[in-house]
N, CA, C and O of each residue as an XYZ file, in Angstrom:
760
protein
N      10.142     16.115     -4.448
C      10.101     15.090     -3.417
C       9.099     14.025     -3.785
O       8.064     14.263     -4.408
N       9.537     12.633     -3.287
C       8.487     11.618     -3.722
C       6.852     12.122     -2.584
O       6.733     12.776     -1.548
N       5.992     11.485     -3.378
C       5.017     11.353     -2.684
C       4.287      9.883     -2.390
O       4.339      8.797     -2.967
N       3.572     10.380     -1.201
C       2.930      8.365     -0.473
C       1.658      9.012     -0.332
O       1.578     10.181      0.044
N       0.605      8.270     -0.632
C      -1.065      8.557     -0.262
C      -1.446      7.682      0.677
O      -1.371      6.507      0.320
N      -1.872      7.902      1.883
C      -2.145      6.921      2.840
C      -3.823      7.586      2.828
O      -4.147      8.765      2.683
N      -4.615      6.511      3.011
C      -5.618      6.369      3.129
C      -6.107      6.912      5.138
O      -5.510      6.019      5.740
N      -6.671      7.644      6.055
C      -7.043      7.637      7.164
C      -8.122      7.973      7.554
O      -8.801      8.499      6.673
N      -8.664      7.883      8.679
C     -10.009      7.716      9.663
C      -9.607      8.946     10.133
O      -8.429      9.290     10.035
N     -10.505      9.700     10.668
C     -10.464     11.175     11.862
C     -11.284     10.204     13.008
O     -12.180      9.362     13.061
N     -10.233     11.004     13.967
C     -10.691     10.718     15.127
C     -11.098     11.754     16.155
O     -10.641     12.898     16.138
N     -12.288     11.159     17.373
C     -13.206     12.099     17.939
C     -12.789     12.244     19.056
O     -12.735     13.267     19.738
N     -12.432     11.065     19.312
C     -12.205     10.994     21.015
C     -10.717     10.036     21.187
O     -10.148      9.072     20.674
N     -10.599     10.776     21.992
C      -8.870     10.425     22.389
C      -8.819     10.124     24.338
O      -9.772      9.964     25.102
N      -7.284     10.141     24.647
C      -7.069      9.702     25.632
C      -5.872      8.423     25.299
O      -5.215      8.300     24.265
N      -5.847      7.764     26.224
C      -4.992      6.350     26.994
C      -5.617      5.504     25.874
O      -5.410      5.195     24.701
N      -6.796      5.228     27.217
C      -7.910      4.178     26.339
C      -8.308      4.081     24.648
O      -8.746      3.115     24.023
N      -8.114      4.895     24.371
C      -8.368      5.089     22.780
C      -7.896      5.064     22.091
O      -8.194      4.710     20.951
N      -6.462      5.629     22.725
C      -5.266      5.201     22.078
C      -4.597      3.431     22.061
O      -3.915      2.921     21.173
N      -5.012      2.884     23.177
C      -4.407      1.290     22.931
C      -5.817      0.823     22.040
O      -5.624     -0.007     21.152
N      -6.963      1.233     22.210
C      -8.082      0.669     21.392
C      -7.654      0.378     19.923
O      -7.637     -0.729     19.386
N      -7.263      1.741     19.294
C      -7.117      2.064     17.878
C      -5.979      1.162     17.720
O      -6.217      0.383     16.798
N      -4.439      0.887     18.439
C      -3.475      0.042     18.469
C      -3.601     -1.197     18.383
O      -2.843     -1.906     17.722
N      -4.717     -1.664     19.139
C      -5.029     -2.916     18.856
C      -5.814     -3.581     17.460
O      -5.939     -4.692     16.943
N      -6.119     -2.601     17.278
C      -6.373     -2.850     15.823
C      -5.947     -2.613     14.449
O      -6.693     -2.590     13.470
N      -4.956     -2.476     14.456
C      -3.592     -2.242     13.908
C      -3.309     -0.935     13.133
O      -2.721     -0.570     12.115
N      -4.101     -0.376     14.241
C      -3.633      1.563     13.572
C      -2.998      1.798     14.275
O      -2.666      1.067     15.208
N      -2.580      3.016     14.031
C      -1.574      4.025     14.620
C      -2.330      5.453     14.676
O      -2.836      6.121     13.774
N      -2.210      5.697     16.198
C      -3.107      7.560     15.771
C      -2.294      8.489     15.425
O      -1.098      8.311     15.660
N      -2.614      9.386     14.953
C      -1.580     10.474     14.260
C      -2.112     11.601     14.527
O      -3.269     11.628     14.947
N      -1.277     12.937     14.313
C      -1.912     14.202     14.626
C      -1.641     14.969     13.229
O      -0.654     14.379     12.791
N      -1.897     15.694     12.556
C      -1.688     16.898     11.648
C      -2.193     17.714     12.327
O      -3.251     17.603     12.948
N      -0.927     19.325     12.238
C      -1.109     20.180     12.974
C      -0.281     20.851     12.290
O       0.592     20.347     11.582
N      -0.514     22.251     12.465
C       0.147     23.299     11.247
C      -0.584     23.916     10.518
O      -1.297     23.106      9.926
N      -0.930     25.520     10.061
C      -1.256     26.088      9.369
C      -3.502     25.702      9.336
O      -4.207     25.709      8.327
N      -3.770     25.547     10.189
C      -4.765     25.671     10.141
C      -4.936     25.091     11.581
O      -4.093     25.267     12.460
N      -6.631     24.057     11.835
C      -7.156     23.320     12.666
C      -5.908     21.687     12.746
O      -5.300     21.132     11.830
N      -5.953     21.394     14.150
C      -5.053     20.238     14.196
C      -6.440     19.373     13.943
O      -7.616     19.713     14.070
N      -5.819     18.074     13.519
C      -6.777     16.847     12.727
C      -6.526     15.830     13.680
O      -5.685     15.168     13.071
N      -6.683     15.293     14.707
C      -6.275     13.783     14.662
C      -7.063     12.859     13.670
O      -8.078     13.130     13.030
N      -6.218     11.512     13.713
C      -6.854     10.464     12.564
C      -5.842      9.562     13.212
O      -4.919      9.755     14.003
N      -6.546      8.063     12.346
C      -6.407      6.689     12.405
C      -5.875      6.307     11.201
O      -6.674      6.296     10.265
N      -4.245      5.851     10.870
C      -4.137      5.069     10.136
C      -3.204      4.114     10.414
O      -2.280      4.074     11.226
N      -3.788      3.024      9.242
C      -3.196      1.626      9.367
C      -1.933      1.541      9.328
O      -1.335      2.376      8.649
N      -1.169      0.496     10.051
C       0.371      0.774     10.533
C       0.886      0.290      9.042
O       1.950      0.708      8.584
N       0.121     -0.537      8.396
C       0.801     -1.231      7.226
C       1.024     -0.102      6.405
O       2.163      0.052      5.963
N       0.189      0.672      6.138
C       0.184      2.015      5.108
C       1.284      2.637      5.663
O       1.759      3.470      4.891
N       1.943      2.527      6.860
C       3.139      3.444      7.094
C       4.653      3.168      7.228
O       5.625      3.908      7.379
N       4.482      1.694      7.105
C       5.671      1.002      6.673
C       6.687      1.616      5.498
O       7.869      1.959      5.517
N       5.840      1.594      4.652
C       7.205      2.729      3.879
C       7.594      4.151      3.860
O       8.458      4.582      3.097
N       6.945      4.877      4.713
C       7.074      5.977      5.474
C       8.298      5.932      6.640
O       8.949      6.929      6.954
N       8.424      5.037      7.027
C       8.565      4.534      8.067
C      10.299      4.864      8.338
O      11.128      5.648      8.799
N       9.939      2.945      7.304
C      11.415      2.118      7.462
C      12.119      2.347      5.978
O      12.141      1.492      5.093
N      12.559      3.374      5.908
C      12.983      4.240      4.529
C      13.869      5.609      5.127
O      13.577      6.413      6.012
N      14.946      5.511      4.335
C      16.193      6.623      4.578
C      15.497      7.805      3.961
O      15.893      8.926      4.282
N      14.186      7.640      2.838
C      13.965      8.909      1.986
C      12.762      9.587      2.323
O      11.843      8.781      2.477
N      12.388     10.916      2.517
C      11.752     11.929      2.922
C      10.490     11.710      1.983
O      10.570     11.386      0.799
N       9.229     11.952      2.735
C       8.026     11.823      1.082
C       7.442     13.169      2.050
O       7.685     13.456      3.222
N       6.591     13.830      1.042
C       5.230     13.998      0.900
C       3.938     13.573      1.171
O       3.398     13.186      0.135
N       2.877     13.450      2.630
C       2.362     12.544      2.719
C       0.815     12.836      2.328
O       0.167     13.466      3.163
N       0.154     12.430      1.117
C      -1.130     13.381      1.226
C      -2.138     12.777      1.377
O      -2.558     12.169      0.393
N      -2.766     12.722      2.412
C      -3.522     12.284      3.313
C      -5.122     11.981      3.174
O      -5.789     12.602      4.002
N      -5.922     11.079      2.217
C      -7.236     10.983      2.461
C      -8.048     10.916      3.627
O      -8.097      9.882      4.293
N      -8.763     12.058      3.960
C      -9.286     11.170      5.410
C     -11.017     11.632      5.036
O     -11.749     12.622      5.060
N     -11.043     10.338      4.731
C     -12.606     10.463      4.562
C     -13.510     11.378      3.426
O     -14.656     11.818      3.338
N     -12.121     11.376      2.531
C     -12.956     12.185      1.184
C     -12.021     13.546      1.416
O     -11.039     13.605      0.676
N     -12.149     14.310      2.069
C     -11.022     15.243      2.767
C      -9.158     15.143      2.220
O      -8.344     14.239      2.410
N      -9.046     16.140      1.686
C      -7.231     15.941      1.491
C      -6.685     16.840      2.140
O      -7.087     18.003      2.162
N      -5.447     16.294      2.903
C      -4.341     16.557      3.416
C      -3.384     16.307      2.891
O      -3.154     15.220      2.360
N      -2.257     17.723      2.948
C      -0.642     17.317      2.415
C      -0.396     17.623      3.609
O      -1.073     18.398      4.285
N       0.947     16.831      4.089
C       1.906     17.084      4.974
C       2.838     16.350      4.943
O       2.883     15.373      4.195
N       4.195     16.837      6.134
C       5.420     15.805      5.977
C       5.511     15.078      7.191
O       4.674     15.346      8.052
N       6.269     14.307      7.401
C       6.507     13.525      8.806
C       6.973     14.060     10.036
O       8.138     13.667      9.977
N       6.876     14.769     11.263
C       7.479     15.478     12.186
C       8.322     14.852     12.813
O       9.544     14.991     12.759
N       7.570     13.962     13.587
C       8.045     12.770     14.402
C       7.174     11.633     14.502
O       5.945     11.598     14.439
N       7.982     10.739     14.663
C       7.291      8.937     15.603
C       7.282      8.463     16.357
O       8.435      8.055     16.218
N       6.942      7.977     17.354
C       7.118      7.045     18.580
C       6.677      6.209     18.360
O       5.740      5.947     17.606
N       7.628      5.296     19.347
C       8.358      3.837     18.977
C       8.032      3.144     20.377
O       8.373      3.820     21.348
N       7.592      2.245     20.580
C       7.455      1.123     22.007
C       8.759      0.867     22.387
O       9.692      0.603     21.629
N       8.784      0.949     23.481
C      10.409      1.059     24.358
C      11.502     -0.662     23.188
O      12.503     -0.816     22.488
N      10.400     -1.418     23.720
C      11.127     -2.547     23.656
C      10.568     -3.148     22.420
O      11.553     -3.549     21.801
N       8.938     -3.560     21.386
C       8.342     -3.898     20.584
C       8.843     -3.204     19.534
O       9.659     -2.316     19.784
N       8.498     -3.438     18.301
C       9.158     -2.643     17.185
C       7.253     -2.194     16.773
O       6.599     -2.385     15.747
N       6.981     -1.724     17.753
C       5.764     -1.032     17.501
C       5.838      0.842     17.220
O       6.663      1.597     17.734
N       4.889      1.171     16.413
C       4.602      2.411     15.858
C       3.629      2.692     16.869
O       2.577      2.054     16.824
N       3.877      3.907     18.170
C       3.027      4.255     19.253
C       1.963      5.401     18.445
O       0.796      5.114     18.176
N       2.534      6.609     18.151
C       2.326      7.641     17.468
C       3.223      8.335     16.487
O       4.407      8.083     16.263
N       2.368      9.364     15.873
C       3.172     10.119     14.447
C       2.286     11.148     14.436
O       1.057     11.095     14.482
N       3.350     12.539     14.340
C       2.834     14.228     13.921
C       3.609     14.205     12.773
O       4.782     13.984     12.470
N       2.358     14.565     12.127
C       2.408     15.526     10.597
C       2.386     16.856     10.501
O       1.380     17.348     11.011
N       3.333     17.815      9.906
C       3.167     19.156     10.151
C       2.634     19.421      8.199
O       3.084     18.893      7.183
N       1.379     20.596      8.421
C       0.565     20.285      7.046
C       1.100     21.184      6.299
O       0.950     22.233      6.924
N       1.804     21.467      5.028
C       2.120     21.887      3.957
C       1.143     23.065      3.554
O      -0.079     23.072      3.409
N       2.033     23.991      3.433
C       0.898     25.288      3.721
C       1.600     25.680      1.835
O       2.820     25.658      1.671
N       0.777     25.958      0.781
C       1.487     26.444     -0.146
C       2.079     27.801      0.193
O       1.568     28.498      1.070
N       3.364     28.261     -0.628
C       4.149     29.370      0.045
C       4.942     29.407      0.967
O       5.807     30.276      1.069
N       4.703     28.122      2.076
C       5.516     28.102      3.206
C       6.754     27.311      3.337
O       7.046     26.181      2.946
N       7.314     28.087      3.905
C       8.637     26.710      3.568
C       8.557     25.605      4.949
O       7.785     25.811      5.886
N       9.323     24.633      4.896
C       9.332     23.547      5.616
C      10.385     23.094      6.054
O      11.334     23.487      5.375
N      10.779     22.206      7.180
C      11.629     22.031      7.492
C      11.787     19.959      7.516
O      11.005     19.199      8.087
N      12.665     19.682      6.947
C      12.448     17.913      6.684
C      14.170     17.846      6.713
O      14.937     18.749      6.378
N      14.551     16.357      7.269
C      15.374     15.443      6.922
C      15.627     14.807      5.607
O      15.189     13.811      5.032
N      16.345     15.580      5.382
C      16.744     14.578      4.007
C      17.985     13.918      3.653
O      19.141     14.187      3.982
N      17.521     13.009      2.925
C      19.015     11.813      3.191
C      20.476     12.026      2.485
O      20.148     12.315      1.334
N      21.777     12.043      2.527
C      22.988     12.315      2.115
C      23.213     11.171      1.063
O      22.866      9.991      1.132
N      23.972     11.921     -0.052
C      24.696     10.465     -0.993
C      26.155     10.857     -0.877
O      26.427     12.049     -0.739
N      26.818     10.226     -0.909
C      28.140     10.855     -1.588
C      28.295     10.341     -3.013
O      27.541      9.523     -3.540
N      29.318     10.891     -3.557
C      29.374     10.685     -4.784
C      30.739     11.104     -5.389
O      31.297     12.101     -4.930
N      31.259     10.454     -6.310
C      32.695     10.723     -6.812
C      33.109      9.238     -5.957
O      32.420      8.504     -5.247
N      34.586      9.170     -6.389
C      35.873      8.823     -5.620
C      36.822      9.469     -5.331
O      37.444     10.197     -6.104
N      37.075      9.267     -4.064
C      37.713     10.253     -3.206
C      39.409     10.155     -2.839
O      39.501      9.118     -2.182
N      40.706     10.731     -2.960
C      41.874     10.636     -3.734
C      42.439      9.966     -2.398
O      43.369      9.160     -2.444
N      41.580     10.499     -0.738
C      42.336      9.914      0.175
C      41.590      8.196      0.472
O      41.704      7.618      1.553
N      40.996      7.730     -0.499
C      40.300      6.432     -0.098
C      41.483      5.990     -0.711
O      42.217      5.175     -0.153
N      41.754      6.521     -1.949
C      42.650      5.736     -3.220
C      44.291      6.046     -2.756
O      45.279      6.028     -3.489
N      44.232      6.294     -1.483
C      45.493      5.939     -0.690
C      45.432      5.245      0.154
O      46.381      5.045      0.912
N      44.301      4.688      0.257
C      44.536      3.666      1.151
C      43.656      4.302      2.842
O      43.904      3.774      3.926
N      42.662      5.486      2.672
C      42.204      5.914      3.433
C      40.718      5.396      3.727
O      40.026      5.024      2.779
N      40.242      5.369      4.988
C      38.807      4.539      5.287
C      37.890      6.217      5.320
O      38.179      7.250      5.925
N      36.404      5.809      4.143
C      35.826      6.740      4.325
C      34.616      6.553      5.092
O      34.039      5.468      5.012
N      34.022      7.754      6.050
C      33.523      7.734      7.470
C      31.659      8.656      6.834
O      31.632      9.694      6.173
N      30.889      8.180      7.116
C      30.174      8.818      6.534
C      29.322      9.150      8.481
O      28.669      8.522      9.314
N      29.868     10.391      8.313
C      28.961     11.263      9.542
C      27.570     11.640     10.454
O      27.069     11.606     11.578
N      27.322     12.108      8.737
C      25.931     12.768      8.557
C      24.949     11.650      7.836
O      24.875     12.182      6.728
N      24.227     10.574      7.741
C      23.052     10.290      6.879
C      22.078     11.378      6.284
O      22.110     11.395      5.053
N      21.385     12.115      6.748
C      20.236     12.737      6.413
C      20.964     14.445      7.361
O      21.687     14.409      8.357
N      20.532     15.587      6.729
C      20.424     16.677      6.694
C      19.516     17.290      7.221
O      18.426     16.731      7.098
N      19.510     18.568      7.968
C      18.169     19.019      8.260
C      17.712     20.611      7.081
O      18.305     21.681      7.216
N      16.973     20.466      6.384
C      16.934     21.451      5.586
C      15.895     22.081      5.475
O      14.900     21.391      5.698
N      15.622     23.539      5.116
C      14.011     24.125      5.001
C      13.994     24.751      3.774
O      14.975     25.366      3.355
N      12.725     24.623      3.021
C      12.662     25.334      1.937
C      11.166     25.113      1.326
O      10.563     24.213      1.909
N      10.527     25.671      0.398
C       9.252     25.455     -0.156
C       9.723     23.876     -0.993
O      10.662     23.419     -1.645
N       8.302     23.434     -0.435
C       7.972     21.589     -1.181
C       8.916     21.832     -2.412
O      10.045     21.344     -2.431
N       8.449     22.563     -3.390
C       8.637     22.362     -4.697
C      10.033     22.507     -4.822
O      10.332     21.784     -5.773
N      10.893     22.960     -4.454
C      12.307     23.061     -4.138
C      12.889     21.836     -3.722
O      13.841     21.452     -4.401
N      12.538     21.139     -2.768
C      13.418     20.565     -1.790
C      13.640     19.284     -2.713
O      12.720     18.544     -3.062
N      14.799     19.140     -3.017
C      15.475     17.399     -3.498
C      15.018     16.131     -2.572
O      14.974     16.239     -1.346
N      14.642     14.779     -3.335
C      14.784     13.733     -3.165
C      15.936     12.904     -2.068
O      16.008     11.920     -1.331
N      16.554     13.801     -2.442
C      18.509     13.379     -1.859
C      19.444     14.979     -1.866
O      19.276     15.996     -2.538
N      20.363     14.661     -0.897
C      21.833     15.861     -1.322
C      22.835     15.043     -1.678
O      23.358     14.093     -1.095
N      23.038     15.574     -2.776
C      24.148     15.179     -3.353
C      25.928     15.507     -2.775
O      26.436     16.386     -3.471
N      26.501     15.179     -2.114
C      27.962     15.636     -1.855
C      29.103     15.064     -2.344
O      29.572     13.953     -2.096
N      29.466     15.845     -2.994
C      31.230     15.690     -4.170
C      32.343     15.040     -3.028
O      32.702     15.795     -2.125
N      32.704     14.110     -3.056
C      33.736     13.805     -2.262
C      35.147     13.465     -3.297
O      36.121     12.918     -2.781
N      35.160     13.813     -4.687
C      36.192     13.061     -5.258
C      37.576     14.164     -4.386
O      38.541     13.420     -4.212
N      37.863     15.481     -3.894
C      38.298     16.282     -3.707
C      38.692     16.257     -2.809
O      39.506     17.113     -2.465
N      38.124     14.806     -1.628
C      38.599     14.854     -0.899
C      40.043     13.799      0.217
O      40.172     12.582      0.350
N      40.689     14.707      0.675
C      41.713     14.276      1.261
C      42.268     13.043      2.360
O      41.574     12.985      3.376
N      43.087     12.336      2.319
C      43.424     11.855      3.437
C      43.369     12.497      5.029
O      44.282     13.169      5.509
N      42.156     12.158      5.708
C      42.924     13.006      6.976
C      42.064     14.166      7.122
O      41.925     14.744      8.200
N      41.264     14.644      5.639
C      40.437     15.879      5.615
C      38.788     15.180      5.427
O      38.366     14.147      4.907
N      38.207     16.238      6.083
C      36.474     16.513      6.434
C      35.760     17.209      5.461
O      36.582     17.939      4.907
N      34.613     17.371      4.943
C      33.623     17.937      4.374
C      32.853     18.288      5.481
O      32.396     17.352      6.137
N      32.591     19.503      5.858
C      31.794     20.120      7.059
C      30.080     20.134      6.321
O      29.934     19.922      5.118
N      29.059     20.374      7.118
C      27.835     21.386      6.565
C      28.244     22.225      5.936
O      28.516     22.004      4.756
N      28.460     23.659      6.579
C      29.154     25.216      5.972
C      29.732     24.963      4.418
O      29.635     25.886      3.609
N      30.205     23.965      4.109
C      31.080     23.540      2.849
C      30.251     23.729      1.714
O      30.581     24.344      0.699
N      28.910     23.048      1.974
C      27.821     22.674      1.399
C      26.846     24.124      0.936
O      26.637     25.128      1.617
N      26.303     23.765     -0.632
C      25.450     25.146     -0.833
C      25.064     24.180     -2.156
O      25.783     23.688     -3.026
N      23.400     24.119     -1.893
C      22.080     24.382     -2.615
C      21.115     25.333     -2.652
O      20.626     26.112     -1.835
N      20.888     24.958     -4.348
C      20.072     26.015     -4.620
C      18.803     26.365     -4.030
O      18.167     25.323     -4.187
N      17.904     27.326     -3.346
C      16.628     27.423     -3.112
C      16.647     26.921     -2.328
O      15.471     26.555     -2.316
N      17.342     26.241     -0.947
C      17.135     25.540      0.278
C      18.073     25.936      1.202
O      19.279     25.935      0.957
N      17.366     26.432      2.740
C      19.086     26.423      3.736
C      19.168     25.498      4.010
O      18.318     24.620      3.855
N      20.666     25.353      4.717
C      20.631     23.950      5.295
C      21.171     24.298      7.039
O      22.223     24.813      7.420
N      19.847     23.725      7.943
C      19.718     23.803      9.546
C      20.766     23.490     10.204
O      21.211     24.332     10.984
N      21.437     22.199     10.068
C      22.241     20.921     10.626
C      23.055     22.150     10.839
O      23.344     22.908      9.912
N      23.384     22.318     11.952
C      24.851     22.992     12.371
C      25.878     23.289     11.533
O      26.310     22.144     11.402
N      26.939     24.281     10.548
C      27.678     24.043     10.053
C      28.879     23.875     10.570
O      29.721     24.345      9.805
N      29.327     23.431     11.492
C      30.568     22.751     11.902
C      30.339     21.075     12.173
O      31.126     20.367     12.801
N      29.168     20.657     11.592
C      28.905     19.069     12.158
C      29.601     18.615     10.607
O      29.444     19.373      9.650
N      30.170     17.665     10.497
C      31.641     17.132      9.624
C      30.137     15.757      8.762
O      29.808     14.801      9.466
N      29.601     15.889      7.611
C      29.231     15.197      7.257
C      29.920     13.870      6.743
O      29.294     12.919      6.278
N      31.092     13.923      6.866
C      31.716     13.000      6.253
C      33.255     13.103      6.226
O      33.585     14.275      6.044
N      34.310     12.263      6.347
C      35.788     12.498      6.614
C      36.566     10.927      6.099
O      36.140      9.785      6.271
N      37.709     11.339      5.490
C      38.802      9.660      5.340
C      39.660     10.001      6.207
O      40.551     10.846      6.299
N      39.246      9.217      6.805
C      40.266      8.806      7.980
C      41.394      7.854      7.644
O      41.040      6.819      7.078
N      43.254      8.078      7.994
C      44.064      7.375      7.851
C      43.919      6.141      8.670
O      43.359      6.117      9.766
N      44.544      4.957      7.978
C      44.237      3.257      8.118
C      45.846      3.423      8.623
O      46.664      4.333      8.490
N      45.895      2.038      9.294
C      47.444      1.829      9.615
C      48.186      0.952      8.398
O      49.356      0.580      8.494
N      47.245      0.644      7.117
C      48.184      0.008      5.924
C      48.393      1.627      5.158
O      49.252      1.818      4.297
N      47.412      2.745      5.670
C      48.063      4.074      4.665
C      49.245      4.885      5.077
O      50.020      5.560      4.399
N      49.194      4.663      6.280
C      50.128      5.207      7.635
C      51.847      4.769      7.001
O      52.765      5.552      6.758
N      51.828      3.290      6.868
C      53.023      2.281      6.304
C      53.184      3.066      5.302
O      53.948      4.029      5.370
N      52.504      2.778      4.243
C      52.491      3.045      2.898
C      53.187      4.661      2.529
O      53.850      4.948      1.533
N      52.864      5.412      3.476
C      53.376      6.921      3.504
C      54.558      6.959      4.334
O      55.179      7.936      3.915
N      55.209      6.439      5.274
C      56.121      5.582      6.018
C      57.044      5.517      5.075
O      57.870      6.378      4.774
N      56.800      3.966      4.399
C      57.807      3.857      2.961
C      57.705      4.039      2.010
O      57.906      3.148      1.184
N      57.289      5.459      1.607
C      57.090      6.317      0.273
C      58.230      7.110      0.488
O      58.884      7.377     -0.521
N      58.766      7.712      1.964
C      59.720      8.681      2.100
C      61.262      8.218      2.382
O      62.147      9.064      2.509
């Protein structure tokens, strides 16, 4: 998995107030929590921009004040209406432990029901998967050349090495759906 080093502040005192304080000055408070003492800290919203606004999963390892932290992204909150960063939990990377992260879908190949004239539907973006850091891919790769007019690639379908995969296996990552020029086309083929 890629990794991002964000630079952060620990923080002492919390609340409301402390929280719009630190906001106004263009941090974001954060929590790490997991496998030991929870941390809050202060970091800059700019440092989290590519954390952020990115389809791909990192590694986040965390300076705070001389102090290192690994962890991954849990969740974010978002200002109802501002495209503001409210808060962010980090859950901390325990070696040995496995983890649980989003990771993003590719497809790959060409697929025999596009090349009839079929529209392909992409379902799933990102995956929910658990496995030790050192395992877990960048991306999942999914073979679609195999697939049909009319036919789905489920989760369940799907098998990597050294990782399960969470996401429900009946959720349809991806499907070609018949067009009304493939509909014709199979129409006056017969």
């Amino acid at each position: 998995m890629q990794k991002l080093e964000i630079k952060a502040a620990k923080r002492d005192v919390f609340g409301k107030k402390e929280s719009k304080r630190i906001r106004k000055s263009e941090q974001v408070p954060c929590v790490i929590y997991g496998g030991g003492e929870t941390v809050h800290v202060a970091v800059d919203a700019k440092a989290l921009k590519p954390l952020i606004y990115s389809p791909n999963c990192y590694i986040v390892e965390f300076d705070i004040e001389g102090t290192k932290e690994v962890a991954v992204m849990r969740e974010a909150q978002f200002h109802p209406v501002q495209e503001q960063i409210l808060h962010i939990d980090f859950y901390r990377i325990t070696p040995g432990k496995p983890v649980s992260v989003e990771i993003p879908v590719e497809l790959v190949g060409s697929s025999e029901g596009v090349k009839q004239g079929g529209k392909l539907m992409l379902n799933k973006r990102k995956l929910t998967v658990r496995g030790l850091v050192e395992h877990l891919p960048d991306i999942l790769t999914v073979d679609i050349s195999e697939l049909q007019l009319g036919k789905s690639i489920f989760v369940g379908d799907l098998k990597y090495d050294n990782i399960a995969i969470l996401t429900p296996a009946t959720a349809a990552v991806c499907a070609v759906r018949a067009t009304r020029a493939s509909r014709s086309a199979a129409e006056e083929g017969k």
